[in-house]
N, C-alpha and C positions, 0 to 999 in steps of 0.2 A: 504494500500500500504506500503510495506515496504521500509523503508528508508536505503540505503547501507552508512555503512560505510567509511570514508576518514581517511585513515593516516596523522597525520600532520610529515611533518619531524624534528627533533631535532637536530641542528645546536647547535655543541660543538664549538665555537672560543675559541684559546689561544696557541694551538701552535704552536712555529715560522720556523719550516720544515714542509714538509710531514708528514702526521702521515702511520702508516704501517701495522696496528697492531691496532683492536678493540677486546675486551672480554665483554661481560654480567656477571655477577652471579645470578644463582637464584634467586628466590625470597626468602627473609630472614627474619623476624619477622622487621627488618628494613627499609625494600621495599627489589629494587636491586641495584644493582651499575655498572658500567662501568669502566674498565681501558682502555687507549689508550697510545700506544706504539709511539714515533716517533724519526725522525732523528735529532730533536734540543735537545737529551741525556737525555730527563726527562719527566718520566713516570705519567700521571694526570689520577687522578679517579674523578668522578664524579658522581650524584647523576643519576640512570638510569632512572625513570621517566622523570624529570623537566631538564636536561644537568647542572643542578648547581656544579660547581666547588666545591669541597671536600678538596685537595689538590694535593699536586706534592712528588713523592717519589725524594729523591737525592741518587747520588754517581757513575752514567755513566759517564765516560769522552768521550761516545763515540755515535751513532747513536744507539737509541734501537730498536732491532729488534721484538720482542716478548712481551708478557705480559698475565697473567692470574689473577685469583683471586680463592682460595677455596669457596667449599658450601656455607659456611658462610660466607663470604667476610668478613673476618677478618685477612686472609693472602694475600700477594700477592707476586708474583714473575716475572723478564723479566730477559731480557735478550739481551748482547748490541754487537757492532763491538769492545768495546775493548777490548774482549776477557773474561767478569765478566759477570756473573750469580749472581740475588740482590733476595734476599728473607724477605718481611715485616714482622712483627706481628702486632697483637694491642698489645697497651705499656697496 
């Protein structure tokens, strides 16, 4: 008999508005990752297997609307109501 499948769901806490805005990246020699876009101006990536917190980009002063990540999640970019477009590297 075969046994079906259950998703468990992953449950990201930390941010203090709405979030608006999820991205994936591929899978990378690293795993994958997740960024999540929201209205409290700062954008959190997180580890996309486990929801382990990574860290937090700065410099919106404003609700972010958008958010992505290159192939390699080594880039990232959003984008907010204050009118700025933020694009990361790896240092």
């Amino acid at each position: 008999m075969d046994k079906k499948k259950v998703a468990a769901p992953l449950v990201c806490r930390g941010h203090s508005h709405q979030v608006v805005d999820l991205f994936y990246s591929p899978i990378t020699p690293d795993g994958f990752f997740l960024v999540s876009a929201s209205k409290d101006s700062t954008p959190m990536l997180r580890n996309g297997e486990t929801g382990d917190w990574i860290g937090n980009f700065q410099g919106h002063k404003g609700a972010v609307w958008s958010c992505s990540l290159d192939k390699h999640a080594l880039r990232a970019a959003s984008t907010s109501a204050d009118f700025s477009a933020l694009a990361t590297h790896e240092a």
